[in-house]
C-alpha positions as CSV (number, residue, x, y, z in Angstrom):
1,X,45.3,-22.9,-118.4
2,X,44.2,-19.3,-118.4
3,X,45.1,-17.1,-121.4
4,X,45.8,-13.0,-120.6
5,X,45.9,-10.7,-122.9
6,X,47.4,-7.0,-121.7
7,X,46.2,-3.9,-123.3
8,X,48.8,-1.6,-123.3
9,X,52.7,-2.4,-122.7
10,X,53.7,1.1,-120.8
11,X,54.7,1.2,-117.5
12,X,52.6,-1.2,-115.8
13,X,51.7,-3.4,-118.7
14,X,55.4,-4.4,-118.7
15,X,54.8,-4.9,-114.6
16,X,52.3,-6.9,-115.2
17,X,54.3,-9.2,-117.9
18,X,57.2,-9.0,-115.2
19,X,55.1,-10.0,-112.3
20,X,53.5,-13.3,-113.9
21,X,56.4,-14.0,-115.4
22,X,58.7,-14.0,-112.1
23,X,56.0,-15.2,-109.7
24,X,55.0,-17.6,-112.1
25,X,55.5,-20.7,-110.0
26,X,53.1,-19.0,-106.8
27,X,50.9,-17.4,-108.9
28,X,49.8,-20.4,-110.6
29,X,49.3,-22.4,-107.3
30,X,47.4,-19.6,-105.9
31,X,45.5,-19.3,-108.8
32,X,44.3,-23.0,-109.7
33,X,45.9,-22.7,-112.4
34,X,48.7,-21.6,-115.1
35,X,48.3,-18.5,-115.8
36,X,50.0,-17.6,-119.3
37,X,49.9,-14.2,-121.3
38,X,48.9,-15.2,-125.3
39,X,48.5,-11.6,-126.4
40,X,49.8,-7.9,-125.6
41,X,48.1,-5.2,-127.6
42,X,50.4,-1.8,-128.4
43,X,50.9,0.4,-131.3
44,X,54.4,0.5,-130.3
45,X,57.2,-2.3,-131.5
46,X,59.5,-3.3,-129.1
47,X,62.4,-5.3,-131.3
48,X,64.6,-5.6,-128.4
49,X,62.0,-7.3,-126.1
50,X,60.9,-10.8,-125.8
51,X,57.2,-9.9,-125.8
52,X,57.6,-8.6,-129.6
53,X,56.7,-12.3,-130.5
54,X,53.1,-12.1,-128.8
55,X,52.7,-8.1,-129.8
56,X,49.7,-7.2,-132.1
57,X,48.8,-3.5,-133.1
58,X,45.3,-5.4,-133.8
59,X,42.7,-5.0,-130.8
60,X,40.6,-7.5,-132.5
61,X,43.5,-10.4,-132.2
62,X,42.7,-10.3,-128.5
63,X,38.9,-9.8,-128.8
64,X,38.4,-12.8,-131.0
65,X,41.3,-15.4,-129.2
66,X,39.1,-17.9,-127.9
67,X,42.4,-18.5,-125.5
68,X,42.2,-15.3,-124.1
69,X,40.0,-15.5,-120.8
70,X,41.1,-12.2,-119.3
71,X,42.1,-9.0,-120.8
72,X,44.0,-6.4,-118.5
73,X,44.1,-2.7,-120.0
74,X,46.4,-0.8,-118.5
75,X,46.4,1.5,-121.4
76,X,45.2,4.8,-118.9
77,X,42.3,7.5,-120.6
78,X,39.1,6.5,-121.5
79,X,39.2,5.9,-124.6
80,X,39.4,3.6,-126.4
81,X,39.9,1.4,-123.1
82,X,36.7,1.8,-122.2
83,X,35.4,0.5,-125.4
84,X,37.8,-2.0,-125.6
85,X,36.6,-3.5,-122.1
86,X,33.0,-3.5,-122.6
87,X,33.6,-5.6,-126.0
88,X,35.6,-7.6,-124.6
89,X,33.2,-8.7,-122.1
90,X,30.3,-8.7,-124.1
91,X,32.9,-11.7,-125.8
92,X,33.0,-13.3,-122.4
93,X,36.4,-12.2,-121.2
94,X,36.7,-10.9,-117.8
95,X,38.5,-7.2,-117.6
96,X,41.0,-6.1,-114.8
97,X,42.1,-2.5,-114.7
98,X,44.3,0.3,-113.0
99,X,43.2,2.7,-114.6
100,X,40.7,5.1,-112.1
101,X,39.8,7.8,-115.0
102,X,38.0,5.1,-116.5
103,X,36.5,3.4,-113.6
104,X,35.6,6.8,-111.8
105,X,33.7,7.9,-115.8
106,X,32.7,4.3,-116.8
107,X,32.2,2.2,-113.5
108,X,28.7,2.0,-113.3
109,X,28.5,0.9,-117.3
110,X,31.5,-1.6,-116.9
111,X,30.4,-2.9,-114.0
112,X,26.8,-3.4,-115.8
113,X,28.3,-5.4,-118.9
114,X,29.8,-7.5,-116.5
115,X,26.5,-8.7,-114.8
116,X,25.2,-9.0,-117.9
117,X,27.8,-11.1,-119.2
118,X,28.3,-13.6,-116.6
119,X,32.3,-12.1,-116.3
120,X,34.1,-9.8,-113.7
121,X,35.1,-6.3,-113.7
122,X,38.0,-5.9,-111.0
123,X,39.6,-2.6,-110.7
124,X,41.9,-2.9,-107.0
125,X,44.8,-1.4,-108.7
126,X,43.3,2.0,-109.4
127,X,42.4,3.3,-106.2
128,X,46.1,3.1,-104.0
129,X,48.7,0.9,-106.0
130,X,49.6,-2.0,-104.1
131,X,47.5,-1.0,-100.9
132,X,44.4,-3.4,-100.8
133,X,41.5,-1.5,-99.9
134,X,38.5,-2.3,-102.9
135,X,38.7,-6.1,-101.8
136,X,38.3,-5.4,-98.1
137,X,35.6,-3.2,-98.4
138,X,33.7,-5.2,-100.8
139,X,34.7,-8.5,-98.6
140,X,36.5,-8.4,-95.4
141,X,34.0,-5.2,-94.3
142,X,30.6,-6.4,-95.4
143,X,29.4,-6.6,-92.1
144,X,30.0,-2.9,-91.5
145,X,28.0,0.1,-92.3
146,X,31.1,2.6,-93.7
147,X,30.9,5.5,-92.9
148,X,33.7,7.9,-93.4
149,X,36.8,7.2,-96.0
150,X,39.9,9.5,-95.4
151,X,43.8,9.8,-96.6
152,X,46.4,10.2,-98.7
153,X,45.6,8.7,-102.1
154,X,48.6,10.2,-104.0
155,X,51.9,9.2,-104.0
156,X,53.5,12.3,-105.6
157,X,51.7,15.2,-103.9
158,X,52.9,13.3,-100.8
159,X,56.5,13.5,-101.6
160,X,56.5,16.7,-102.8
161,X,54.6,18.4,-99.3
162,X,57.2,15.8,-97.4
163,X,60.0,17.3,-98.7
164,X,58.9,20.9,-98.4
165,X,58.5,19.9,-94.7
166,X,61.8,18.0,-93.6
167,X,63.9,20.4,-95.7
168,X,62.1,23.6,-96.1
169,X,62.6,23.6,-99.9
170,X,59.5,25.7,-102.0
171,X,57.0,23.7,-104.1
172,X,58.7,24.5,-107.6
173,X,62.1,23.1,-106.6
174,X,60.7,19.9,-105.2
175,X,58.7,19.1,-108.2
176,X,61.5,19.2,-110.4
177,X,62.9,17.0,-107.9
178,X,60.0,14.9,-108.1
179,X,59.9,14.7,-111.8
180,X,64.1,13.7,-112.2
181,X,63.3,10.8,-109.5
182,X,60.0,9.5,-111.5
183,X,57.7,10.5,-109.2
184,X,55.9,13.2,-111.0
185,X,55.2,13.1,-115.0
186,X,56.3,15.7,-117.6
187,X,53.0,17.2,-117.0
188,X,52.2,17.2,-113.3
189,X,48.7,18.4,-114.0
190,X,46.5,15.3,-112.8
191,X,48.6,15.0,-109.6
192,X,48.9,18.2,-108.0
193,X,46.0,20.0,-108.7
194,X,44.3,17.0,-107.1
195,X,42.6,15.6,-109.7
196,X,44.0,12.0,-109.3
197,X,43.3,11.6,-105.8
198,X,39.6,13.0,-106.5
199,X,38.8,10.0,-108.9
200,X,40.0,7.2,-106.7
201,X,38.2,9.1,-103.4
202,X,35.2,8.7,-105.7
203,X,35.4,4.9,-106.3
204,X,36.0,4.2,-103.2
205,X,33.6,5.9,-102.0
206,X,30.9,4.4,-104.7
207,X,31.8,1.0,-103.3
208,X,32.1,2.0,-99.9
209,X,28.7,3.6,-99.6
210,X,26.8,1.2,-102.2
211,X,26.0,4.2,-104.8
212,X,27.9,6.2,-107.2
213,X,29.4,9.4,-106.2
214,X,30.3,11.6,-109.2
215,X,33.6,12.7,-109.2
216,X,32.9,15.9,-110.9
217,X,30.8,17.0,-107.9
218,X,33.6,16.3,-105.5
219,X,35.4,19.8,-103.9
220,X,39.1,19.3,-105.3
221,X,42.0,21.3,-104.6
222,X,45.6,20.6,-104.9
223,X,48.9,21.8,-103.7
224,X,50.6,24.6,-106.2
225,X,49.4,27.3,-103.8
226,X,51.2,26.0,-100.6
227,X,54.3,27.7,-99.9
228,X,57.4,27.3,-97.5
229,X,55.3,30.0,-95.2
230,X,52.6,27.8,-95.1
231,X,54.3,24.7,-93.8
232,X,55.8,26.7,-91.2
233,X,52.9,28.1,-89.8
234,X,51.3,24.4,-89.7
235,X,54.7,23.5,-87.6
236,X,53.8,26.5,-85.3
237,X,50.5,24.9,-84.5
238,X,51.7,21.4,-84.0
239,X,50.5,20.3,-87.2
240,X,52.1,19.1,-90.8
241,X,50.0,19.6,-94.4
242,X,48.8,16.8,-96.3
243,X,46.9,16.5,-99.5
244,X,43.7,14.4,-97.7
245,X,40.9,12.8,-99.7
246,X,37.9,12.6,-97.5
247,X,34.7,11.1,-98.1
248,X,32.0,11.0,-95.7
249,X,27.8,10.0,-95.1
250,X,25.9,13.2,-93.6
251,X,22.0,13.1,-93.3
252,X,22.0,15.4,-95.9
253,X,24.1,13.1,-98.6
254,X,27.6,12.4,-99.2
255,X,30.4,15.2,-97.9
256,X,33.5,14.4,-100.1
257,X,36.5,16.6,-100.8
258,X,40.6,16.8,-102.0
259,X,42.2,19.6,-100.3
260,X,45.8,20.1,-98.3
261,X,44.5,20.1,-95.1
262,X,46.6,20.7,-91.9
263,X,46.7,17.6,-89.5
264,X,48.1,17.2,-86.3
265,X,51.2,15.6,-85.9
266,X,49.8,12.9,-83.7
267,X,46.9,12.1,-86.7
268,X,48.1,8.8,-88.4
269,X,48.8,10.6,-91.2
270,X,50.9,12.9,-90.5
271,X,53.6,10.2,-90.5
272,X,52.7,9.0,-93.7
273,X,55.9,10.4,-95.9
274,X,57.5,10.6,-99.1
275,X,55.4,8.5,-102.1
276,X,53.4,6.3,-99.9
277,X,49.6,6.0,-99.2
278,X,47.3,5.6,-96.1
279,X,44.1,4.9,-96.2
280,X,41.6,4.9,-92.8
281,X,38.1,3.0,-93.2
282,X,35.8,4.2,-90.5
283,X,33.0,1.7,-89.9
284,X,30.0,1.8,-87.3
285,X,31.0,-1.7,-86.1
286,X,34.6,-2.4,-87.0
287,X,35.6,1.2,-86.2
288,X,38.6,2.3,-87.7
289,X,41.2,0.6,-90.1
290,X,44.1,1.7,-91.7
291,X,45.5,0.8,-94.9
292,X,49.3,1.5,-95.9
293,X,51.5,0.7,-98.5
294,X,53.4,2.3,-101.9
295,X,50.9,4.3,-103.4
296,X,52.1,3.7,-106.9
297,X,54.9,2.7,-109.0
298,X,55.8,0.2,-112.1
299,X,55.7,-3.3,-109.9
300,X,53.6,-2.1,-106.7
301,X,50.4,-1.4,-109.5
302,X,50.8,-4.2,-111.7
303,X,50.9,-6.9,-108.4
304,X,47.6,-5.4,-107.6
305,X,46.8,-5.8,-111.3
306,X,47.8,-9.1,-111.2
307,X,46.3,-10.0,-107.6
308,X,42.7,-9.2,-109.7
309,X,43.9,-11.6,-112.4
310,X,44.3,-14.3,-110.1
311,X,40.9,-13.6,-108.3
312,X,39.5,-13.5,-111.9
313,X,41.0,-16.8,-112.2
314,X,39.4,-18.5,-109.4
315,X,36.1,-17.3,-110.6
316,X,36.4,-17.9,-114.1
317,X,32.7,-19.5,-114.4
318,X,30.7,-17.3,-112.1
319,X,30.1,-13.4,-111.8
320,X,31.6,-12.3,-108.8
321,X,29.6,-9.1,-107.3
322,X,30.6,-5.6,-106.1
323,X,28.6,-3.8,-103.9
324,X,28.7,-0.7,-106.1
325,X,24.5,-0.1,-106.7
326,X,24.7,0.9,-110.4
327,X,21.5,2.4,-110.7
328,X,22.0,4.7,-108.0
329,X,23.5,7.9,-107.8
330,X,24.2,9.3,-104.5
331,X,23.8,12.9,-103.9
332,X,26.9,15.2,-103.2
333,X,26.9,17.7,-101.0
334,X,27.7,21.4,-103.1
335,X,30.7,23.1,-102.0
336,X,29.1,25.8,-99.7
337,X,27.4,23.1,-98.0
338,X,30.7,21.2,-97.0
339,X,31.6,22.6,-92.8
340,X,35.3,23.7,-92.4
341,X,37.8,25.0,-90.2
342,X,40.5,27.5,-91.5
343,X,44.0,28.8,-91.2
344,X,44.2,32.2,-93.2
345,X,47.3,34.1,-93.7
346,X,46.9,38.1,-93.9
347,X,49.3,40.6,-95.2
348,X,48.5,43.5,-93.9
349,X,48.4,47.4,-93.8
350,X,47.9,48.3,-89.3
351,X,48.5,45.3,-87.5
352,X,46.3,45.9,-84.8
353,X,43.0,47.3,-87.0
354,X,43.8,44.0,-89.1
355,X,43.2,42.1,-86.3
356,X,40.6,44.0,-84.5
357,X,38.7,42.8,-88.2
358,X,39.6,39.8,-87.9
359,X,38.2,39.7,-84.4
360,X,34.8,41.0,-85.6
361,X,34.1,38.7,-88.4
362,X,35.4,35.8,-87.3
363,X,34.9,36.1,-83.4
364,X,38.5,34.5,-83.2
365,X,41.6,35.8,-80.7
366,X,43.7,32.8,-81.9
367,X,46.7,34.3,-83.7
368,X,49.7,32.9,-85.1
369,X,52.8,34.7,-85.5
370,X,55.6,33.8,-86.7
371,X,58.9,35.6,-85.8
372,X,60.5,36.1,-89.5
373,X,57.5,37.0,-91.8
374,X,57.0,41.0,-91.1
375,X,53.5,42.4,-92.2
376,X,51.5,39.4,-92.0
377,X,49.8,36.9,-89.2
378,X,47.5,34.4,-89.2
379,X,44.8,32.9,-87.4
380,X,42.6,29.8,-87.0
381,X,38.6,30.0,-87.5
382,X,35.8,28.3,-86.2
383,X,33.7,25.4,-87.9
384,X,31.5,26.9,-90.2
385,X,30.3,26.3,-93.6
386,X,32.6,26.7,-97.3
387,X,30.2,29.4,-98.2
388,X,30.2,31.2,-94.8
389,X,34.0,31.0,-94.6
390,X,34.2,32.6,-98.5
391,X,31.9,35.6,-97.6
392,X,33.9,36.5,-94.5
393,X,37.7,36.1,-96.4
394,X,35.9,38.1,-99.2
395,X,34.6,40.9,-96.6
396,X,37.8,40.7,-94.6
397,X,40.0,41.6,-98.0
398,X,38.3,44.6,-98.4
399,X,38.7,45.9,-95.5
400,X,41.5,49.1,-95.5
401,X,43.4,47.8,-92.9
402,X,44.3,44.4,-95.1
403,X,46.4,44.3,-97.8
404,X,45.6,40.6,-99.4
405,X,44.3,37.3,-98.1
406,X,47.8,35.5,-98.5
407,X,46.0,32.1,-98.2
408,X,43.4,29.9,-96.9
409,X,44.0,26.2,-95.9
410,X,42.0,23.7,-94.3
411,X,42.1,23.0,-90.8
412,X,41.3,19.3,-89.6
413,X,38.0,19.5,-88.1
């Protein structure tokens, strides 16, 4: 028998309970095994629940059950999960996780404990829910050199851009939406300004490319500056606005970024709607795959939380290896480095000496207008680089024929 202990009993550590304990039967088979939780860890009491019988507010009644073979925190931040991981292996307990803040801070140093300790580290749960992409890429890909990882890693800035698309709602009233339906916390923060989607872009890619890529270096932008105009100037061109995670191998190092980015309506991901994920994995062998599923959510996270356990399971004696190389950091490329392709909206003061501006720094005669927005255009630029793009928007907004720079999004290249 395995023994699990679960560090945290929110949201998914009551999925996780739920999952083992209703796909008991096939999860045991699957496994080897039974699989039975011994021990849940929370500060919390929970009088009216069955697991109050196994609850401790005590860390170190999971640490030191010599039952326990597996501890899954699902407890979210950094600390203390990240200490209570690495001594948990150092005990000879194998650790599954969803949480990506800590695997994106604290991969290569988890990941490290478990080598050294003969246990595993899994983490498929933090990177797209239910959608299994870490196992493939550390298994089913191995042949492959990867080169480019792109889509949509978060479920609620997908909703929310969906919705402003199919009913031409504004982003305010469509995150209050978001947040009555569950789909967006109290505090939104992590979700639509991009931050979410920018740790799990940089896991993946750590795995992906064999090195770590530091999330802090990574360009991140979210979507609380995209408006109803926006969306309908993206329909004018053919094209919809997603929040895309990209991650890619230059010559020059790793180009990685989280931006709304406008796609064309025949790209793959344009279709990809409401609170799911896609993921494409572009290999120089294998080409490209996509990966689709629920994005997140109380049962979608703790199956993949639980589909670690199992694997854990199975390799309960041995160290089971991800290609993550933990001693080597992998350079990011700086944001004016990064090439890009714009759509930039411009209020402005003469039309035509707006344009004729616009014509001379950008070399571009490809307006947009659209037939209900009075005093302002816009128009698409060439490929160039973040920095060269910034200087031009920043000469173009003083000129006296241009009353503001309204916005600048992201064009797919």
């Amino acid at each position: 028998m395995a023994g699990i202990g679960i560090l945290g009993y929110g949201t998914v550590g009551s999925g996780v309970y739920e999952v083992l304990k209703v796909n008991s039967e096939i999860i045991s088979r699957r496994a080897g095994e039974k699989i039975e939780v011994k021990r849940i860890f929370d500060l919390r009491d929970f009088a009216d629940d069955e697991v109050q019988k196994i609850l401790t507010h005590d860390f170190e009644d999971i640490l030191n059950d010599k039952d326990i073979d597996i501890v899954a925190e699902v407890m979210g931040g950094v600390e203390p999960a990240f200490t209570y991981s690495i001594k948990a292996m150092e005990m000879g307990k194998s650790v599954v996780t969803s949480n990506k803040a800590l695997v994106a801070e604290k991969g290569p140093e988890l990941l490290k404990s478990a080598s050294k300790n003969g246990v595993n580290f899994m983490f498929e749960a933090s990177c797209g829910g239910t959608i299994p992409v870490i196992r493939p890429l550390n298994e089913a890909l191995t042949a492959d050199e990867i080169l480019k990882i792109e889509g949509i890693l978060n479920g609620t800035t997908n909703f929310i851009l969906s919705k402003m698309t199919a009913e031409g709602k504004g982003f305010a009233e469509v995150l209050k939406l978001a947040q009555s339906l569950g789909y967006a916390e109290a505090d939104p923060t992590a979700d639509v300004e991009g931050y979410d989607a920018c740790r799990k872009i940089a896991i993946l890619s750590s795995v992906a490319f064999g090195g770590t890529v530091e999330y802090k270096k990574i360009l991140t932008e979210g979507i609380t500056k995209i408006t109803k105009t926006d969306i309908a100037y993206a329909k004018a061109v053919g094209s919809v606005i997603k929040l895309v995670a990209s991650s890619e191998i230059t010559e020059n190092g790793v180009s990685a970024k989280v931006t709304p980015l406008i796609i064309r309506q025949s790209h793959p991901l344009a279709c990809v709607n409401d609170a799911y994920n896609a993921i494409f994995v572009r290999g120089n062998m294998s080409g490209e795959t996509m990966y689709y599923g629920s994005g997140a959510g109380k049962l979608p996270t703790a199956a993949a939380v639980v589909g670690d356990i199992i694997d854990e399971v199975k390799h309960k004696n041995c160290h089971k290896p991800i290609d993550w190389d933990t001693d080597r950091n992998l350079t990011v490329l700086s944001t004016d480095e990064l090439t890009v392709k714009g759509l930039i909206r411009v209020a402005f003061a003469d039309d035509a000496d707006a344009r004729r501006a616009v014509s001379c720094l950008f070399g571009t005669k490809d307006f947009v207008q659209l037939a209900d927005t009075a005093g302002e255009f816009a128009f698409l630029t060439d490929m160039e680089t973040e920095k060269s793009l910034k200087d031009k928007v920043f000469e173009l907004s003083n000129n006296v024929s241009v009353k503001e720079i309204l916005n600048v999004i992201r064009v797919e290249e």
